[in-house]
VOGU-3710 file (C-alpha; in Angstrom, 3 decimals, decimal comma):
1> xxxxxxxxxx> 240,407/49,766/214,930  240,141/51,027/218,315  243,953/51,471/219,924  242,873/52,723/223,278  242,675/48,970/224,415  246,269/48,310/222,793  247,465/45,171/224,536  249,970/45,729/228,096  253,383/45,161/226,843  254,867/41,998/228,892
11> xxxxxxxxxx> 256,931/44,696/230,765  253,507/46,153/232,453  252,294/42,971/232,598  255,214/42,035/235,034  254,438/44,970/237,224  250,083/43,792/237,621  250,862/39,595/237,158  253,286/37,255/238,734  254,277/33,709/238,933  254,182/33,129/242,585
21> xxxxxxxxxx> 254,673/30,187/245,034  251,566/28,343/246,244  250,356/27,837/249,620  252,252/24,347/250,195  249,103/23,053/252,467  247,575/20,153/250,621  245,170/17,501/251,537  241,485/18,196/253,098  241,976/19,777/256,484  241,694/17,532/259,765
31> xxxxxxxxxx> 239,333/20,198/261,364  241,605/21,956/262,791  241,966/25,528/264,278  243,086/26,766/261,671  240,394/25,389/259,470  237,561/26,258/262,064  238,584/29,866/261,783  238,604/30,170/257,691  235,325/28,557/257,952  233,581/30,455/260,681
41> xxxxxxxxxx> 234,866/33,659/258,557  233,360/32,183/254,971  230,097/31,579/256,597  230,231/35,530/258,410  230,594/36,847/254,686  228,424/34,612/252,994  225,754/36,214/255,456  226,985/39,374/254,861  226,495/38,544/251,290  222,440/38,302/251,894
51> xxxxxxxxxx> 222,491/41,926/253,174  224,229/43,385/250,041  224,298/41,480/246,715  221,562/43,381/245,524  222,516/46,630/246,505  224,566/46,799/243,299  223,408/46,533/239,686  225,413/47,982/236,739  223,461/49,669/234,678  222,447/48,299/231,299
61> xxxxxxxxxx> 222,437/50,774/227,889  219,527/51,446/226,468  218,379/48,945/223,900  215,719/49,319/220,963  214,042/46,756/218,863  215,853/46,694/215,219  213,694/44,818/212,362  216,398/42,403/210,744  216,866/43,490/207,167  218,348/40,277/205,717
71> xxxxxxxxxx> 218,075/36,240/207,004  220,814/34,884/208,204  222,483/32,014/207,240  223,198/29,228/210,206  225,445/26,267/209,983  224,131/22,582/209,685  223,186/21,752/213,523  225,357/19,342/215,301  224,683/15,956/217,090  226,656/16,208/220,184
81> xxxxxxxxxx> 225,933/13,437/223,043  227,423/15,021/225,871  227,796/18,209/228,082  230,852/17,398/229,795  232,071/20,778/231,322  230,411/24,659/231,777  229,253/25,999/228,460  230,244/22,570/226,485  233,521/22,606/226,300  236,618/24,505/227,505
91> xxxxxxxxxx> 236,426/27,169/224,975  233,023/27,924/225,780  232,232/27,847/222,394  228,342/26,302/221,654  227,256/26,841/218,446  224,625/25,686/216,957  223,476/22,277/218,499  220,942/19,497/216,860  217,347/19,617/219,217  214,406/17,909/217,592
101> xxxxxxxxxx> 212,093/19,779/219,791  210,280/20,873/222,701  207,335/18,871/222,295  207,346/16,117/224,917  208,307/16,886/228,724  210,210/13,291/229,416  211,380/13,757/232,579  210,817/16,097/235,539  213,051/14,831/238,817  213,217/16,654/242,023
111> xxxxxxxxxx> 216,513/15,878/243,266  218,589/16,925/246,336  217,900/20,558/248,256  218,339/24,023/248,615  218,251/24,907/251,800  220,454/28,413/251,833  218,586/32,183/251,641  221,891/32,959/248,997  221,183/29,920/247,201  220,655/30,384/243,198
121> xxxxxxxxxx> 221,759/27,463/240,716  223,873/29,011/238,081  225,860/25,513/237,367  223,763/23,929/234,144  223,785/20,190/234,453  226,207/17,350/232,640  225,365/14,829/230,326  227,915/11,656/229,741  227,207/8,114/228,461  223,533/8,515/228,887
131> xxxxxxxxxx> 223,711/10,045/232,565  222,485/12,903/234,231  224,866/14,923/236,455  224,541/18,055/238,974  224,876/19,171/242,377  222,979/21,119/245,077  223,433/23,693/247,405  224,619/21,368/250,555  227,361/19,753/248,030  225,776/16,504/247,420
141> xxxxxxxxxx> 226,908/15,259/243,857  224,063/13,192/241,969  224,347/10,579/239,161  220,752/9,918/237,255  219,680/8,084/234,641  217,534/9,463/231,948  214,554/8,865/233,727  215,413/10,388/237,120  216,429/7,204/238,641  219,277/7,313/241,096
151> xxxxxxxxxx> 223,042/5,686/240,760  224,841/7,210/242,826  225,139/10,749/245,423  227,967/11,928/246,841  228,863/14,630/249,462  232,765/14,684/250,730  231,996/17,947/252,959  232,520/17,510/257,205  230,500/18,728/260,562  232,666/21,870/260,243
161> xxxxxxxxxx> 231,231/23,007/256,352  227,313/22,142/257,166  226,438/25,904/257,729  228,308/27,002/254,536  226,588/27,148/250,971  228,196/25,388/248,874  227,874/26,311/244,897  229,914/23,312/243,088  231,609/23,492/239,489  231,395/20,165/237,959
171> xxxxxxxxxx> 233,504/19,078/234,606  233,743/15,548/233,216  236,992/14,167/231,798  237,356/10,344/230,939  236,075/8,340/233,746  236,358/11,088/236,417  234,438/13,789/237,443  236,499/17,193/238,670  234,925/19,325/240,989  236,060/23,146/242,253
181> xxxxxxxxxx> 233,917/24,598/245,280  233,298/28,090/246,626  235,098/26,828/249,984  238,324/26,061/248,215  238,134/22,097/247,481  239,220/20,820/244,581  238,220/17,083/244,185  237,804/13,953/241,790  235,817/11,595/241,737  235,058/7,838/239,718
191> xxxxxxxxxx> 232,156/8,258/237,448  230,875/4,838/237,902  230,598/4,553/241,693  230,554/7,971/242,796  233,884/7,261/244,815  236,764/9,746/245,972  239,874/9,603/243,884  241,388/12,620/245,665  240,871/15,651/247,278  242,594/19,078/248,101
201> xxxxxxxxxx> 242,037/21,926/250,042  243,182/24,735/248,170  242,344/27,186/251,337  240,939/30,156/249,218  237,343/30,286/247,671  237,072/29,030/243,676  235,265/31,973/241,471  235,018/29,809/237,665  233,572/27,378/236,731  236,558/24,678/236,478
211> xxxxxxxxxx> 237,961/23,562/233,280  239,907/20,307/232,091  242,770/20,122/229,354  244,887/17,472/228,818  246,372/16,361/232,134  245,550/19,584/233,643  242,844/21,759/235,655  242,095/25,463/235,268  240,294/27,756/237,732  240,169/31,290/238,889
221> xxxxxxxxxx> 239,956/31,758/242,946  238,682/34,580/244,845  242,058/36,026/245,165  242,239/36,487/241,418  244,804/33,890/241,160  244,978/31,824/237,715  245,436/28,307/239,059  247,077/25,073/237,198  246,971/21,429/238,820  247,895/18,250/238,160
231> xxxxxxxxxx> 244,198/16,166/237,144  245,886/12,998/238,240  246,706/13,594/241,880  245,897/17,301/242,151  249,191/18,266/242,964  250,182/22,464/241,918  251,797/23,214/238,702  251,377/26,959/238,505  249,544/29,552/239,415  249,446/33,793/238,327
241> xxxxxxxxxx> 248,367/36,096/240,377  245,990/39,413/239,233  245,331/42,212/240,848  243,025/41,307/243,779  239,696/42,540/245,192  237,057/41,177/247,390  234,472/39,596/245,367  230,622/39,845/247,534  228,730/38,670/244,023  227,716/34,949/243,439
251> xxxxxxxxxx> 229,319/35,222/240,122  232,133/33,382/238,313  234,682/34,638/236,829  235,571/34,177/232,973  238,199/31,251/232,113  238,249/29,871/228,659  241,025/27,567/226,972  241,554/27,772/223,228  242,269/24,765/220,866  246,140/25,575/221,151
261> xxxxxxxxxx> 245,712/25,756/224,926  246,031/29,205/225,635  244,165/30,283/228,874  241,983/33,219/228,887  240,827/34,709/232,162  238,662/37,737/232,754  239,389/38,980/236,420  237,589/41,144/238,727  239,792/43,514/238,415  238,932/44,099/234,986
271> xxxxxxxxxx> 242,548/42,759/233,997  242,160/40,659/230,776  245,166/37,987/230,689  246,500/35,341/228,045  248,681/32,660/229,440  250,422/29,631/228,069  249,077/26,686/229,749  251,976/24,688/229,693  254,122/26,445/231,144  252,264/29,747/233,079
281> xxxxxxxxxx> 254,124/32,049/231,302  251,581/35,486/230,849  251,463/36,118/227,061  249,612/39,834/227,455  247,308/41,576/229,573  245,124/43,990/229,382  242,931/45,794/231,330  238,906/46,376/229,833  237,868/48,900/233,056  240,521/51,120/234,021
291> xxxxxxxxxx> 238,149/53,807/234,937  235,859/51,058/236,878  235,214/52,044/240,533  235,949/50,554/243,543  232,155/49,211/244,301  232,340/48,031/240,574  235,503/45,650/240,896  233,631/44,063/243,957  230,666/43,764/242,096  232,250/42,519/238,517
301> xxxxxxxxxx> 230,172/40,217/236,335  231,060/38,895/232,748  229,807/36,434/230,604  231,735/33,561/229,846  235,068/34,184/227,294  234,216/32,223/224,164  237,443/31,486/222,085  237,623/30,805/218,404  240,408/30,521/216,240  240,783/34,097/215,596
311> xxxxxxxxxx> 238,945/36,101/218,632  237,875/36,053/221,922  234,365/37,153/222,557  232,962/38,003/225,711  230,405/40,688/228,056  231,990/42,371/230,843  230,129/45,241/232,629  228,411/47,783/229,976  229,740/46,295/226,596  230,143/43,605/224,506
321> xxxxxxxxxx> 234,115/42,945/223,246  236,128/40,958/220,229  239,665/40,824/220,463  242,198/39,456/218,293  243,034/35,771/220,091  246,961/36,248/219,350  248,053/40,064/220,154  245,015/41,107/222,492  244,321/43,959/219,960  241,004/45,234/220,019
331> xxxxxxxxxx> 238,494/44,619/216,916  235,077/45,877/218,259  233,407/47,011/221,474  229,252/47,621/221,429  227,478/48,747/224,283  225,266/45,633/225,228  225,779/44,051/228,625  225,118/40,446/229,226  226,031/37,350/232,182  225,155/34,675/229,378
341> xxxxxxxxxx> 227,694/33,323/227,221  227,138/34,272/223,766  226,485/31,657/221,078  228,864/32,060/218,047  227,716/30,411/214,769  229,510/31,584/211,503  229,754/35,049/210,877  226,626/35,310/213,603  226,847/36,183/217,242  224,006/35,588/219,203
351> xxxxxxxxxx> 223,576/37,701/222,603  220,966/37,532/225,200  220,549/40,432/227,274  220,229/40,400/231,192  216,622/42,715/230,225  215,589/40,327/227,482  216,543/41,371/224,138  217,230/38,981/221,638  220,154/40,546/219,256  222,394/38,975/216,399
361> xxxxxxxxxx> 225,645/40,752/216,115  227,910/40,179/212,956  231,194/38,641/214,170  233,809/40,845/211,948  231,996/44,176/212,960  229,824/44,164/215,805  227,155/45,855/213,776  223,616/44,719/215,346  221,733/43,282/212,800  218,843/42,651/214,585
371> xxxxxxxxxx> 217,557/43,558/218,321  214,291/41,828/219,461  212,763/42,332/222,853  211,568/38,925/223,956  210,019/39,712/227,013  207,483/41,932/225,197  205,936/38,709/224,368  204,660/37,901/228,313  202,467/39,673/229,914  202,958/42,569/231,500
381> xxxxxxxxxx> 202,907/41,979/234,882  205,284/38,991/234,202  208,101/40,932/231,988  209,806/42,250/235,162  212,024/39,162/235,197  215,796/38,568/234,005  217,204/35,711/232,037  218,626/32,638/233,174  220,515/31,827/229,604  219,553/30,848/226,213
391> xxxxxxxxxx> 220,981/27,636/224,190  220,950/27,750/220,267  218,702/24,094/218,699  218,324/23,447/215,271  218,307/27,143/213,769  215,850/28,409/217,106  217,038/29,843/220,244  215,905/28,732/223,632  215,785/31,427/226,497  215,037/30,594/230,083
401> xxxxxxxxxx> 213,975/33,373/232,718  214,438/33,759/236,333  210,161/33,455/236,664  210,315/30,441/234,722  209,227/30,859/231,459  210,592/29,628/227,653  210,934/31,869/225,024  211,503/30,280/221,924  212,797/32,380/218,505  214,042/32,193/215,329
411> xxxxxxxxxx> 217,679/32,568/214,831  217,044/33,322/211,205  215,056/35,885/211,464  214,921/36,781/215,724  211,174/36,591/215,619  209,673/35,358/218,900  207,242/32,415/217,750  206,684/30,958/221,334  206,340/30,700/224,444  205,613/28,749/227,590
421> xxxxxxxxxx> 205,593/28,766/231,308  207,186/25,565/232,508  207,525/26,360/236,514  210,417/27,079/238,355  213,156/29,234/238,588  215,994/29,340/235,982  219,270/31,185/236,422  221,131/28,304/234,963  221,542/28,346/230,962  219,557/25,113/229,251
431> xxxxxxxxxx> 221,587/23,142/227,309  221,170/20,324/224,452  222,302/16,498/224,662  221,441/13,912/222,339  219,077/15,976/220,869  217,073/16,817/224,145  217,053/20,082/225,963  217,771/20,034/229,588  216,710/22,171/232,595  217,690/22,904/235,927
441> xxxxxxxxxx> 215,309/24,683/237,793  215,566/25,780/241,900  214,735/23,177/244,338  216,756/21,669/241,920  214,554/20,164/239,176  216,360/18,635/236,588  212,937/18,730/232,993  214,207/17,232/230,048  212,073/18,275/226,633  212,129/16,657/223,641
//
């Protein structure tokens, strides 16, 4: 086992993360001065933000097609009726989900605008009792039916935000919808009527998706501060505070909960932190990129953290890592870089890279037993795309692209046995309700396949 990525004792972890008093401003903002200002200076950056996001790429290792040597054995897939939160639930972890197919196109609903140059949906929609749930870039909040058919929008943003983008994080717990912005709002609101419970203005820029335990909500802001509230009235509980730097990417930052409630967050700093949720207290820390550059920090990207019982699995920056869930101790790190969250399924783990391979990875070692390029299978002059994210249905795995295409393979064997272009553009991962696959392209377009 690799000890070079030995765990920061909870001395050093004093010294990089503290427990620190929260900004004691709460309630949306009347408009004020003081507001004007921290507006006028998001909507400077997010301009700036045009100019530059693409100046940056890290660069990906070198990947080669491996033939699989054995088939794989999947678990039974699972009926789930819901997508409450980002990547399922608040452990990120997927697996493999029942999908009886992508042979009927049953709905295909333009809903809402994007208006903004920055704009790029990376938020996958919500599925709850039956009903359809996502967001565009001007904030509005919509509620569909299966068919497309309006309940309810909502958009709590004043005269003051119209200029700003706003890219929404939407989770779903009980009869309440949560909702963490890239302006700093944190709000709820009633499923049924679309109506404001409560709102806060938590003054600094969200940068994760937000998640929902118990009583409690979980984000990361731009500041790299770990953040706890109340769900009930949005009132602080804690918050720990990372090493900062200026993020300039569109990106979110990693946060995953395990079943014992432990939160994982992946920083832009490349700082790696455990914390108990109850009480805020930092459990370890550890930092994945201490030789990581200063144009690197402001550019980080990671996948999402998925948690099991025994590891924590994630993509940060050039590699792929496991760690041991309880001591931070390293178990394997391979050199494959990807944003999507991998898909964990037994001893499997399915990856997705941002240039289009197709690899299964075996969950005690790392060892790649099987890479497939998937983009091989388009045409040339269409292969110079990235992915949007992949969902595993039924023993096949579902990959979206930025150019709007499907790829569909076998997660048995990683052979590529279709695919179609479908329109659009996808940089949001699909994901599987009720045994239907769901889509949401730019414009937005919410497709639903079964």
């Amino acid at each position: 086992m690799n000890k070079r990525f030995k765990y920061i004792t909870f001395l050093c972890a004093l010294t990089l993360l503290i427990n620190c008093s929260f900004d004691k401003k709460t309630g949306i903002w009347d408009g004020g001065k003081e507001e004007q200002k921290r507006i006028l200076d998001l909507e400077k950056k997010q301009k700036e933000i045009i100019d530059i996001v693409n100046v940056y790429s890290s660069e990906q290792a070198q990947l080669t097609e491996i033939k699989a040597t054995k088939i794989v054995t999947l678990t039974k897939a699972k009926k789930n009726p819901s997508w409450k939160t980002s990547n399922q639930n608040v452990q990120n972890f997927i697996g493999n989900k029942y999908f009886s197919g992508i042979n009927k196109n049953f709905l295909k609903k333009k809903i809402g605008k994007n208006k903004y140059e920055i704009s790029k949906i990376i938020s996958s929609p919500l599925i709850y009792d039956n009903a359809i749930y996502l967001s565009d870039d001007a904030g509005t909040i919509f509620k569909l039916d299966q068919r497309g058919k309006l309940y309810w929008k909502k958009n709590i943003y004043k005269k003051i935000h119209k200029k700003i983008y706003k890219n929404l994080s939407l989770s779903i717990k009980n009869d309440k919808i949560y909702v963490a912005d890239n302006i700093g709002f944190i709000y709820s609101i009633d499923l049924e009527n679309g109506s404001l419970d409560w709102i806060k203005n938590h003054g600094t820029p969200i940068k994760s998706h937000i998640k929902v335990f118990k009583d409690r909500i979980f984000f990361i802001n731009q500041d790299n501060r770990i953040v706890c509230f109340d769900r009930n009235e949005g009132s602080l509980i804690w918050d720990v505070r990372a090493i900062s730097s200026f993020i300039k990417s569109q990106n979110f930052l990693s946060l995953a909960i395990s079943d014992q409630g432990d939160v994982f967050a992946l920083v832009s700093s490349g700082d790696l932190i455990k914390i108990n949720s109850s009480t805020g207290r930092v459990e370890w820390a550890l930092n994945i990129a201490r030789t990581m550059s200063s144009i690197e920090t402001d550019f980080f990207k990671s996948s999402a953290i998925v948690a099991t019982k025994k590891e924590i699995i994630f993509s940060a920056l050039s590699s792929t890592y496991s760690f041991n869930i309880e001591n931070g101790y390293l178990n394997w790190q391979k050199e494959i870089s990807t944003s999507s969250t991998p898909i964990v399924d037994g001893n499997n783990i399915f990856l997705v890279s941002n240039n289009g391979y197709f690899l299964n990875l075996d969950k005690n070692s790392g060892e790649i037993i099987w890479s497939t390029n998937t983009l091989k299978s388009l045409k040339k002059k269409k292969r110079n795309t990235k992915i949007g994210g992949f969902v595993l249905g039924s023993n096949k795995i579902y990959i979206t692209t930025n150019n709007g295409f499907i790829i569909v393979c076998s997660a048995n064997s990683g052979v590529v046995e279709s695919f179609k272009k479908i329109g659009g553009e996808f940089f949001a991962a699909p994901i599987i309700a009720n045994g239907s696959l769901y889509l949401l392209a730019d414009k937005p377009t919410i497709l639903g396949f079964n």
